[in-house]
C-alpha positions as CSV (number, residue, x, y, z in Angstrom):
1,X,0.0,0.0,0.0
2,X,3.0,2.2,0.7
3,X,4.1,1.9,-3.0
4,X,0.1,3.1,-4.3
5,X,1.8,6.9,-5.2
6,X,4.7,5.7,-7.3
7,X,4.3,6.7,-11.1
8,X,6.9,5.1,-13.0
9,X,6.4,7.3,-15.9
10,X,7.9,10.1,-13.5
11,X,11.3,8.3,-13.6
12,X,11.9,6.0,-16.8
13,X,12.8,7.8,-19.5
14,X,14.3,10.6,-17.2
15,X,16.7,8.1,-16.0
16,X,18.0,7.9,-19.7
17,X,18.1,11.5,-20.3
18,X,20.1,11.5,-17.5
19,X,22.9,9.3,-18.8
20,X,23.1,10.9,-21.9
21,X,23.1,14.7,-20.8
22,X,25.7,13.9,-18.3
23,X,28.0,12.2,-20.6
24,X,27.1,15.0,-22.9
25,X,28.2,17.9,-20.6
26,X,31.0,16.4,-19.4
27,X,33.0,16.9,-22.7
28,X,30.7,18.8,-24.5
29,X,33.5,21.5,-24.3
30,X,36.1,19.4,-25.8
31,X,36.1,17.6,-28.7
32,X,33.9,14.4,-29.3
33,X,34.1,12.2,-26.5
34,X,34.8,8.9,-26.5
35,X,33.1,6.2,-24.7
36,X,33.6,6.2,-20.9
37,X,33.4,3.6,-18.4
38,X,29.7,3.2,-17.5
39,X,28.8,5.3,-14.2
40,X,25.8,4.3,-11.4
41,X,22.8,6.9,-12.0
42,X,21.0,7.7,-8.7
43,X,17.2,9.5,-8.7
44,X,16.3,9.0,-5.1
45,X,13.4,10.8,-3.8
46,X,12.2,11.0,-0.2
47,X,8.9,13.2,0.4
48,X,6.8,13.8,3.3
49,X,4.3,10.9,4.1
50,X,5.9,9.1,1.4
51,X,8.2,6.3,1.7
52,X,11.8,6.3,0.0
53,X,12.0,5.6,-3.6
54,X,15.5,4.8,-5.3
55,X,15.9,4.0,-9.1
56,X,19.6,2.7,-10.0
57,X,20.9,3.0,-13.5
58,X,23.8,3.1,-15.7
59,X,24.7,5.5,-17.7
60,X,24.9,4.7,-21.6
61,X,27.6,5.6,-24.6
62,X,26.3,8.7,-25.7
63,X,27.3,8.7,-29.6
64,X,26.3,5.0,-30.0
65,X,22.7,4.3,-31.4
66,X,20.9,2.8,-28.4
67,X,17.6,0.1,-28.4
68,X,15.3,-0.6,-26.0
69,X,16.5,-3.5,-24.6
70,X,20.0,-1.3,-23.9
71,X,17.7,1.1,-21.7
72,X,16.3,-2.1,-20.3
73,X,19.8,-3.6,-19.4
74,X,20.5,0.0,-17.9
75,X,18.9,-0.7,-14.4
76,X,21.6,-1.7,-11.8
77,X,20.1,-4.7,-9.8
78,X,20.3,-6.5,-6.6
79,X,21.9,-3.8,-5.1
80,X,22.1,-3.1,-1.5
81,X,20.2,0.0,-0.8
82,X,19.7,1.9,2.8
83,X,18.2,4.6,4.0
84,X,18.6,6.4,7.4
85,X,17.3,9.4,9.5
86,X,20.2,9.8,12.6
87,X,18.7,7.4,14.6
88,X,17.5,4.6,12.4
89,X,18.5,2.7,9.5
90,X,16.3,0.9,6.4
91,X,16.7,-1.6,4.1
92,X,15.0,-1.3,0.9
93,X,13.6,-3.7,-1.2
94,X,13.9,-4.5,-5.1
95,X,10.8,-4.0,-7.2
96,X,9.6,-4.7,-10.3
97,X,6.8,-3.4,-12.6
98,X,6.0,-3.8,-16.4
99,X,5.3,-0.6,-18.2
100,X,4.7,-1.9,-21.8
101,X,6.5,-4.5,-22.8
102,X,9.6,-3.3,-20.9
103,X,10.2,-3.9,-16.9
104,X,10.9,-0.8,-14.9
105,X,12.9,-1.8,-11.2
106,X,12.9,0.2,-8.0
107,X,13.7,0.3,-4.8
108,X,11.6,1.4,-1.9
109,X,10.1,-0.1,1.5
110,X,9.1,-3.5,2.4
111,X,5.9,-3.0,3.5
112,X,5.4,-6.5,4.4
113,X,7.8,-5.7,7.4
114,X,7.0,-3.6,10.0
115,X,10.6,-2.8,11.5
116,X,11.2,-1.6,8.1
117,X,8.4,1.5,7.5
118,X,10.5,5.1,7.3
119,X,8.3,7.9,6.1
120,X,9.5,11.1,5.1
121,X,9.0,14.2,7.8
122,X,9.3,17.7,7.8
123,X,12.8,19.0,9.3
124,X,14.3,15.5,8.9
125,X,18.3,14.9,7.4
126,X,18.5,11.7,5.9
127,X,21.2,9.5,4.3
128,X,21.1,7.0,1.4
129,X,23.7,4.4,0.8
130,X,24.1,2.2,-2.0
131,X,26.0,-1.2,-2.7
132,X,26.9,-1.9,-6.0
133,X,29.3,-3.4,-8.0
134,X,31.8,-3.5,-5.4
135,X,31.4,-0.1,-4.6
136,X,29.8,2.3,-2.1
137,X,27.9,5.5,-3.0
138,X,26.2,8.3,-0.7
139,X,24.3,10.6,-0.5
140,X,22.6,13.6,2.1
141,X,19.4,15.4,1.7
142,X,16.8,16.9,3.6
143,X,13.2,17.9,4.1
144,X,12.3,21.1,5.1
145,X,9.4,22.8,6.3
146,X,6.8,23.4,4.4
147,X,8.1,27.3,4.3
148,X,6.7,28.7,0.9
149,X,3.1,28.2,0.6
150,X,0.8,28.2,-2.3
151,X,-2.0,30.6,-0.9
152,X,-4.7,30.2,-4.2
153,X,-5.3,28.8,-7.4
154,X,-7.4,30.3,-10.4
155,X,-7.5,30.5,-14.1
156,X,-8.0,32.4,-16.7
157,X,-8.7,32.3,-20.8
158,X,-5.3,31.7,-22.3
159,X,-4.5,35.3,-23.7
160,X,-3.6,35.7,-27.4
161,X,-4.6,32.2,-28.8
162,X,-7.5,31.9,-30.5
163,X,-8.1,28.0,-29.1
164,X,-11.2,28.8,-26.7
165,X,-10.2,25.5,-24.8
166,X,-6.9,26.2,-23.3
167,X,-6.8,28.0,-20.1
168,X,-4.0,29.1,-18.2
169,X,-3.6,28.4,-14.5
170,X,-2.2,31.3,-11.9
171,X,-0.6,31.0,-8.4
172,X,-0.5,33.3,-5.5
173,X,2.5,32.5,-3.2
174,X,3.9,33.8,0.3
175,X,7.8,33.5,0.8
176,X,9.0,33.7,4.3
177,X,11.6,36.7,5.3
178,X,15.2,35.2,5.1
179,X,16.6,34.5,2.0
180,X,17.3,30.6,1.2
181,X,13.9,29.2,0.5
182,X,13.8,27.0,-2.9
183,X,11.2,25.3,-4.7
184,X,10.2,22.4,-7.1
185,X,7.1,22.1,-8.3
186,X,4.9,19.5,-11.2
187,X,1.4,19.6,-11.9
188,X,-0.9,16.8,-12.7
189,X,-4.0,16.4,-15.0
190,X,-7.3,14.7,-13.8
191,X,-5.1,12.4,-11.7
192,X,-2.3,11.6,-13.6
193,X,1.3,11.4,-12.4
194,X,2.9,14.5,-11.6
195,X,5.3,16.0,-14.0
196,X,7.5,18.9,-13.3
197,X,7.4,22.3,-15.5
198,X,10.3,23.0,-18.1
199,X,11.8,25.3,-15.4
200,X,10.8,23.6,-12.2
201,X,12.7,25.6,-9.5
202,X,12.8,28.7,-8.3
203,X,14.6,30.1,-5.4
204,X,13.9,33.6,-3.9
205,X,16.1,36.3,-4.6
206,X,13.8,38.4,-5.7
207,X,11.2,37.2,-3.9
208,X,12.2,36.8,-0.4
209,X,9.4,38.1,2.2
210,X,7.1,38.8,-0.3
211,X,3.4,37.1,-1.7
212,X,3.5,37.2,-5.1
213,X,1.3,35.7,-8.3
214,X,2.7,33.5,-10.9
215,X,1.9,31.8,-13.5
216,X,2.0,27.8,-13.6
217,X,3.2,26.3,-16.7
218,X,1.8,23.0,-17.2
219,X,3.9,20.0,-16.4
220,X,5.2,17.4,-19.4
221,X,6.9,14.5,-20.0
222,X,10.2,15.7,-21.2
223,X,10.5,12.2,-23.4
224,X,7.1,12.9,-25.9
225,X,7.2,15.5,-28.6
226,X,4.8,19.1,-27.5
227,X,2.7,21.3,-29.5
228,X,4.1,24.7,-29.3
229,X,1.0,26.3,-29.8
230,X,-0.4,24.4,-26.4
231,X,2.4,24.0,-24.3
232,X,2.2,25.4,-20.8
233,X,-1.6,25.5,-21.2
234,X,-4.6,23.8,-19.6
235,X,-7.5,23.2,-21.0
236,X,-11.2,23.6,-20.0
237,X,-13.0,20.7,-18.0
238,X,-9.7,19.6,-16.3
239,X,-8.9,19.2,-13.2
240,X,-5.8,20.4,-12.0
241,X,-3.6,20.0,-9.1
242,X,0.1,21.9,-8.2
243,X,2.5,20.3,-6.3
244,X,4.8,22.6,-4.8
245,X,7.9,21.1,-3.0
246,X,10.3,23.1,-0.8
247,X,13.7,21.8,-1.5
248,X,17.1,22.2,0.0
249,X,20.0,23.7,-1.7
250,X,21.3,20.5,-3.3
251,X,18.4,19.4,-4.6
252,X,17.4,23.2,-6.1
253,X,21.4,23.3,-7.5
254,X,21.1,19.8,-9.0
255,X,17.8,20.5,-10.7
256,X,19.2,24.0,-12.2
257,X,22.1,22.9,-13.9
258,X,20.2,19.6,-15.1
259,X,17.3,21.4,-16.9
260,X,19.7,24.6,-17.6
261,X,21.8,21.9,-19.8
262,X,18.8,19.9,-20.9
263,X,17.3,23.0,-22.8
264,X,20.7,23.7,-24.3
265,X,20.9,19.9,-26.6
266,X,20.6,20.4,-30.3
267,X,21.5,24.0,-29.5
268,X,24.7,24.9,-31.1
269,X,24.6,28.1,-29.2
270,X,24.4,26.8,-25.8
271,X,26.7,26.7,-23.2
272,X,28.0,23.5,-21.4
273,X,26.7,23.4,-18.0
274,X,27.7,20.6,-15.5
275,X,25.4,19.2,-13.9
276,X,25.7,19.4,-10.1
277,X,25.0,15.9,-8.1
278,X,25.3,15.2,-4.2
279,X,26.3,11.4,-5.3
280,X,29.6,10.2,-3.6
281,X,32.2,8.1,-5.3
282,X,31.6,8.7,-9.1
283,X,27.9,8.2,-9.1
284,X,25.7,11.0,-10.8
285,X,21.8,12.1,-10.5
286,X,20.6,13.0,-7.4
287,X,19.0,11.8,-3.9
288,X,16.5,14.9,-3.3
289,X,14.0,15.6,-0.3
290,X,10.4,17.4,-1.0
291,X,8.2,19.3,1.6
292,X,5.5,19.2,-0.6
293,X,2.3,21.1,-0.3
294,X,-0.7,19.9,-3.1
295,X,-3.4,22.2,-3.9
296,X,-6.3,21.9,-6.4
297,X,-8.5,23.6,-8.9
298,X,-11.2,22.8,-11.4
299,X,-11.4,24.1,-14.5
300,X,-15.0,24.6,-15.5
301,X,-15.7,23.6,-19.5
């Protein structure tokens, strides 16, 4: 039952987009890499009143063409996989689900064992340690309050396009006085998995103390082709939620730099950025903790 909010659509393909930008960016300054030596992939999540959730890949040669059944062979299995808080220490468990005709593996709690529940908590540091291949990787992260608040939702008619359907979706938000309050936030549609926005955090430079409106650009799956004419839109009849998820520093850096070089492939003006990852020992990606708030809003037809 612990496992009901996982959305594997949330991590697959990303996990591949991951090993190519950061073989990408690595040399991207250079001249055309060659093929390195395959490196562990981490997206580890812990969120409040949410169990852990740990997906292990490796990373794949980024100028050889790549099938389906590479990306399949990707995930890094049977590894030994822990998470702690400062007074206890988890084990998590291997799992397995088919999405298509591939199989997608995880690791999270064994909710079949009691002495084995963690759940995430506000104000909580936690630790993730991985054992694979003969190696061990590490990570910190934390949850923070729940600091920076959505206070409403509402929508309006999206301006200039002449599609009467699509709406746009607005967001008033109160930042705390103290500069060093980031966010990450994803939206989801009638109940689908949550998907974060193109730019998906914010910190609060010029921000900080203040409630301010926004507008909130609809989440997407970074791996399907968009309409240009739709993107960031809504559209009548849907019903809309916003996750907002305060984040600490290494989670907001790591996010920056990975979307920041994300938006620059195919662009032969953009700049190299290296992506910044709170992995020990070699690994990459990243082991992040939300404080997320969810709020709502229906958009009448």
């Amino acid at each position: 039952m612990f496992l009901s909010h996982f959305h594997t659509r949330g991590f697959t393909l990303l996990l591949a987009a991951f090993a190519v930008t950061f073989i990408s960016c690595e040399k991207a300054v250079d001249i055309i890499p060659s093929n390195l030596d395959p490196v562990v992939v981490v997206e580890g999540t812990i969120e409040n009143n949410q169990p852990p959730v740990v997906v292990l890949t490796r990373s794949l040669a980024f100028f050889e063409q790549l099938s389906a059944q590479d990306f399949a062979n990707s995930f890094v299995r049977n590894a030994n996989v822990f998470v702690s808080d400062g007074s206890r220490r988890v084990r998590l468990t291997e799992y397995r689900r088919q999405v298509g005709n591939a199989n997608f593996y995880f690791y999270s709690l064994d909710s079949t064992n009691p002495a084995q529940l963690m759940i995430g908590r506000l104000n909580t540091s936690y630790k993730l340690e991985i054992e694979a291949d003969g190696k061990l990787y590490t990570a910190n992260t934390s949850i923070p309050d729940i600091s920076r608040k959505v206070d409403s939702l509402w929508w309006q008619k999206a301006p200039g396009n002449k599609d009467s359907t699509l709406a746009v979706v607005f967001s008033r938000v109160t930042d705390p006085k103290g500069y060093g309050n980031y966010i990450r936030y994803f939206t989801s549609v009638n109940d689908s998995a949550f998907l974060p926005g193109s730019n998906s955090v914010f910190d609060d430079k010029f921000v900080d103390g203040t409630t301010y409106d926004i507008q909130v650009f609809r989440g997407f799956n970074r791996n399907v082709e968009f309409d240009p004419e739709t993107f960031g839109f809504f559209k009548r009849g849907e019903s809309v939620k916003v996750k907002m998820s305060n984040i600490d520093k290494a989670t907001y850096d790591f996010w920056r730099t990975w979307e920041q070089n994300q938006s620059n492939v195919g662009n032969p003006f953009g700049v190299p950025v290296k992506v910044l990852s709170n992995l020990s020992a070699g690994a990459t990606g990243i082991f992040a903790g939300y404080a997320s708030q969810i709020t709502s809003i229906n958009i009448p037809k």
